[in-house]
Structures are given as C-alpha cells and as structure tokens.
N, C-alpha and C positions, 0 to 999 in steps of 0.2 A: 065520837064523844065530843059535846061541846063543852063549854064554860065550864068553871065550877071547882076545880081540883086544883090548890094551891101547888104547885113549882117547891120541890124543892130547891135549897143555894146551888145556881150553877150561873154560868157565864152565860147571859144570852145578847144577840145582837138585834138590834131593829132591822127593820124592813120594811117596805113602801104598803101602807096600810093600802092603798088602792088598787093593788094586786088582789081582793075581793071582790071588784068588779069584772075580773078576767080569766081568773086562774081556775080551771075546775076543781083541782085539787093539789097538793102534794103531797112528796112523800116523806116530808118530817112534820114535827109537832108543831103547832103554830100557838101562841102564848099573849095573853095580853097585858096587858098592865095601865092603872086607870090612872096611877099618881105615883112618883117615883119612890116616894115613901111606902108604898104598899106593896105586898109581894104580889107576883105576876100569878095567873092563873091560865091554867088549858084552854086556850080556845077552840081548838079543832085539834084533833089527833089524828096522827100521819094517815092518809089515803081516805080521811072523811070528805065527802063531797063538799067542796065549797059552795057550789052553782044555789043551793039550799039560800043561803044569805041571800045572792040577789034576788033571790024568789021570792023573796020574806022582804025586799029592803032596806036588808038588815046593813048592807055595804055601805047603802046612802046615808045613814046616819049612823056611821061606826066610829064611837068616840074613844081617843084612848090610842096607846103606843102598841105596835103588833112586831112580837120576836119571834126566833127563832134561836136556836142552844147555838154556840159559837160552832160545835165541833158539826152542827149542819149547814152552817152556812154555804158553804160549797155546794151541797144537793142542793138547797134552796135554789141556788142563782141558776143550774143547769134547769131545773122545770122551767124558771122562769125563760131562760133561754129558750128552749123547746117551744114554747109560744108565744115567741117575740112578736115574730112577724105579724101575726094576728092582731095581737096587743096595741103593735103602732100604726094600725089602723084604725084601732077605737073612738071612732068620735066622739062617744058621752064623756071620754077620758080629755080633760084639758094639756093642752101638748107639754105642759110643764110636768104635769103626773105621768104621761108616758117617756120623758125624758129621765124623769125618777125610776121607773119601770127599768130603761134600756140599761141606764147605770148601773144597776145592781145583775141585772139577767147577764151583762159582758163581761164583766169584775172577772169572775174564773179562768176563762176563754187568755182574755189582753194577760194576766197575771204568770198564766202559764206559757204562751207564747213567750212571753217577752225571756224567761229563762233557757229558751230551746237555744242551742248553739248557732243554727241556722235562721236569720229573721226572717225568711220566706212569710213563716206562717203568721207571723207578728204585722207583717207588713199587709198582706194580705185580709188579716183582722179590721187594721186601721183602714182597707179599704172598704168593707164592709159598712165598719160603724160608725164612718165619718159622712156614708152616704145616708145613714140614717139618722143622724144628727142634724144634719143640715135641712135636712125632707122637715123634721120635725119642727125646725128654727125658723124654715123659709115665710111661716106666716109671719104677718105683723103685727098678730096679739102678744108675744112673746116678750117679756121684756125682761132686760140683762138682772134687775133689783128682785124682779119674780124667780127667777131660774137661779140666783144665789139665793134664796132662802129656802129652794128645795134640797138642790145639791147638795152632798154630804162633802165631808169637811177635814177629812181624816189623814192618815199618812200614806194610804194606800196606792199602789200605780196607778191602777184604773181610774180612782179617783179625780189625781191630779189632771192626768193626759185626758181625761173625758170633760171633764170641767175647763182646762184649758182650751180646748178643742171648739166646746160650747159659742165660749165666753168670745172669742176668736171670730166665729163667724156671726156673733151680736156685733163686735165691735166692728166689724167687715161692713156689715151692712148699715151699720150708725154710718160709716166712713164712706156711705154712697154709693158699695159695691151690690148687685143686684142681680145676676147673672149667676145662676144658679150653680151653672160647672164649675165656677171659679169658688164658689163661698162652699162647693162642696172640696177641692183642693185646700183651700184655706182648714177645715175643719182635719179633713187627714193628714197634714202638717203641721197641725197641733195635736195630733197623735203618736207623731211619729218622734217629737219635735228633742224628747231627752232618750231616745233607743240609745244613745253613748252611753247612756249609764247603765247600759249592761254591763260594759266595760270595767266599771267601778266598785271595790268589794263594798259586801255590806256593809260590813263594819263602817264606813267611812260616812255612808248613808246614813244610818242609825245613830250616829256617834252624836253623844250628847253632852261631850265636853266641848272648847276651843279646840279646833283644826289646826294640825300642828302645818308648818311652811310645806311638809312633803309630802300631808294629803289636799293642800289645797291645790300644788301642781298638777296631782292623780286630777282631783274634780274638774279643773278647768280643762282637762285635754279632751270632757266627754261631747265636744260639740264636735272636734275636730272629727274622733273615733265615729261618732255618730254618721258623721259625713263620709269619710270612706268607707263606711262601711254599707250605703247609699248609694251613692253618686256614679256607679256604672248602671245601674238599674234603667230599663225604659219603661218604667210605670210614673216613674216621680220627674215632674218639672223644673226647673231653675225654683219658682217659689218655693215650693215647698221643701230644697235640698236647702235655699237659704233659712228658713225657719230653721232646719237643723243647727246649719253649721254659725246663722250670726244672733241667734235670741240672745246671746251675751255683749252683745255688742253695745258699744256708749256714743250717741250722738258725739262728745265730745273726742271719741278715741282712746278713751280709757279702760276700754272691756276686752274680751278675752273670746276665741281663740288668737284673733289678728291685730287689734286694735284698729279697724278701721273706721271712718268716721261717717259723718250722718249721711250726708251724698252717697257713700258707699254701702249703705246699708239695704236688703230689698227690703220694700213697703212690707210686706206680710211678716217681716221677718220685723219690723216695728213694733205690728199690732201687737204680735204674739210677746214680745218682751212685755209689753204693758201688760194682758194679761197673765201673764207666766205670775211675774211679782205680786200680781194683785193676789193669786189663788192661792203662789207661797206664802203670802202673809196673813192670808184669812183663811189656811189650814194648819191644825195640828202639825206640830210635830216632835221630833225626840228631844231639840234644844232649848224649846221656847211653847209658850202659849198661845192660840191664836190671835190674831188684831181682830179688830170689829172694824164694818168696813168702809165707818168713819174714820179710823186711825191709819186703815192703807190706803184712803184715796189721799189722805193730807201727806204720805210716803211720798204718795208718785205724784203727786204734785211740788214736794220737795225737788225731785230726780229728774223734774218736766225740763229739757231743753240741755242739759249737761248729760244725764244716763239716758232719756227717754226722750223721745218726739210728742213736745211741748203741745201741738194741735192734738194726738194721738189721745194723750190724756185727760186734755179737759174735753175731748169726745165722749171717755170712759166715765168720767166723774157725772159728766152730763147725764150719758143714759142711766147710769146709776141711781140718780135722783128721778126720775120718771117714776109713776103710777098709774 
C-alpha cells in the first residue's frame, strides 16, 4: 500500500529518508510527513517492496520527513543492519548519507551490548563499527560541518559514541594524521571512550535536576571504571585505553580521574575531549537544551589552553567553518 491513509496519533520517530535508495523492503510501516503541521500519512506498509521507488525515481526526488511508529523502531534498525554491508558500499549514496544509514542500522546492536554484564560483545561491536566509520571518513570530501548536520542529536548511546567516534577521526585527520590503522584506532576509542558508564545508574544519567556532591563522585569514577575494566585486554592500545581513562583530563590539571596535566595527557586522548564537549553540547539532553554550534565552538574556545588543547580547538572550530 502506498501513500494516502492519514496516521492515526501515535509516537513516530524519523529515519534516514535515503534508505529508499537501498533498502528493498521492511518490515514495518514507513510514514511520511510533508510539514510538521500536517499529519503524516502511510507511505509504504510493512513487507511492500521498496525497490518500486527506485524504479520509478521516486527516491531521487523524495521530499518530506520519512517515520516509523517508535514502538518499531528497533525492527527498523535490524533490517537496516541486515544490509549494511551492501549499503556502505553504495556509491550513488554520498558518504555523509551512508554514515546517516550506519548510525541508525547500529543504534540497536551498540545499545544492547553496552548493557550485557560482559563487554566482550560491546567491545567487539566498537571493532566493527569503528572500521566502518573510518572506511567511510577516510575520503576527503567529508567534512566535519557536513557530517554535523546530518548526525542526529539525541540523548541516545549510540548516538553520542558514534558521533564522537566520527567527529574524532575528522579532527585526527585535520590534526595531520593519515594512516589509516591509526584513524581507524582513533574512531574505536571513541567508541569505547565512556563503557564506564555502564557502571553508572541511570538515574544519575537521566537526572534532570543539579547533581548532588555523591553523584558527581559516582560520574567522575566512570573513566577510571571504564579503564579496568579494559586495560588487560590485547585488542586495545595505549591510545585508545588513554581515550578511556584521560577524556576528563584539563590541560591545566584540573579534571578528573588523576588530575594530570597537558604533557601528561596522550594526543588522542586530547582530540577526543574536544570533541566529546563539542557533541555534549550540541546534543539533547535531560538538563538542558542543545547549543547551536556557534555557541559550542565560542565554549571551547573559552576552555582552549586551561581544560582543552588550545591548537586542538582552533583545529575543530577551523574545520568547522569549511564548506
């Protein structure tokens, strides 16, 4: 069934319109909507063939927001997963829309690992989709200002750690680094970079008042946690255990777990503060509203040389402004 049948009121969430160029089908209802004022209507009903659109077109000039009900969102992302692989090979797809694609297709997978007792499979995830992140980034049409205005923006794990991840090995390679293994390291330690907050109840997460003195001691311990709970492993490098254990760290000696200071910090474990704050600031969350990402570049450039690595920054603010 296509078009045409108004939506009753229910909760529905976006998804990456460009999945019409890829997707043969799924198995929930797909929904459009022209103007946010307007109610959404049916655009394809569960297991109708997609492939139709491209034949027609109709993908290439598909205007308008495309949902899915909230309570499918999870089947959505597993189809989507199911032919990832495919998908980030698509060349007609610009790497920015398959990096939209990857985002949404891994949400389930990262979300659920990251709750197992065991991070084997968490960690192993991050190995995965950090090599496919960076495969994606490795051109040099990609640029940092392009890939934030696809990325979503939300309070979600996946989110965060995939966006930081991103953003991570942009700023890697603004920073000169060029060496593929390395920017693919860099990207799955910023995957990996807050696992301590497994450690951390939700509530403390979520919590939308002022943090009282005894959960900010909980939240500051999640680099440490993050870190033993790592650092016997022979899959992960020195870099990328310091991404865990020092993204809190302040050039001046003022951050958290050790206090140590900018000499002692590793380079990666730099980058990744810079973009950590940038993505906390220009996402959603339970306390606060987002910045716009004029108002977090003028942040870290506040923080440049006391919390943050002064050159690091105006690296980020640099590629920022590109087009």
């Amino acid at each position: 069934m296509s078009a045409g049948v108004i939506t009753q009121a229910t909760e529905l969430t976006q998804v990456p319109a460009c999945v019409l160029h890829v997707l043969d089908r799924t198995q929930v209802d797909l929904f459009l909507q022209h103007d946010p004022s307007e109610p959404s209507v049916l655009y394809r009903e569960a297991g109708y063939p997609l492939s139709e659109d491209r034949a027609n077109g109709l993908a290439q000039k598909f205007e308008g927001t495309l949902l899915v009900r909230a309570r499918d969102y999870a089947v959505f992302c597993q189809d989507l997963s199911k032919s990832l692989e495919g998908m980030l090979k698509e060349e007609s797809l610009p790497p920015t829309q398959r990096f939209e694609v990857l985002q949404v297709a891994v949400a389930v997978e990262i979300e659920h690992s990251l709750r197992m007792i065991n991070c084997d499979k968490y960690v192993s995830n991050a190995g995965v989709v950090g090599r496919q992140i960076s495969s994606l980034l490795d051109r040099g049409d990609v640029l940092p200002a392009d890939l934030f205005d696809i990325v979503r923006h939300d309070f979600h794990t996946f989110v965060h750690v995939t966006n930081v991840a991103s953003y991570a090995t942009l700023l890697a390679k603004e920073l000169g680094i060029s060496d593929q293994r390395e920017l693919e390291k860099i990207a799955v330690g910023g995957l990996l970079h807050d696992i301590g907050k497994r450690h951390v109840p939700g509530t403390i997460l979520t919590n939308s008042e002022p943090l009282t003195q005894k959960e900010w001691v909980i939240i500051k311990q999640h680099p440490l946690r993050g870190y033993e709970e790592l650092c016997q492993r022979d899959d992960l490098d020195e870099g990328q255990l310091m991404m865990v254990y020092q993204h809190h760290e302040h050039m001046d000696g003022r951050g958290y777990p050790v206090g140590v200071t900018g000499e002692e910090i590793h380079p990666w474990a730099k980058l990744l503060a810079v973009v950590d704050i940038f993505d906390a600031l220009t996402g959603d969350r339970p306390y606060r509203t987002r910045a716009t990402k004029k108002q977090a570049l003028e942040i870290l450039d506040k923080g440049a040389g006391s919390h943050l690595d002064k050159e690091m920054v105006a690296c980020w603010a640099s590629a920022m402004q590109k087009r």
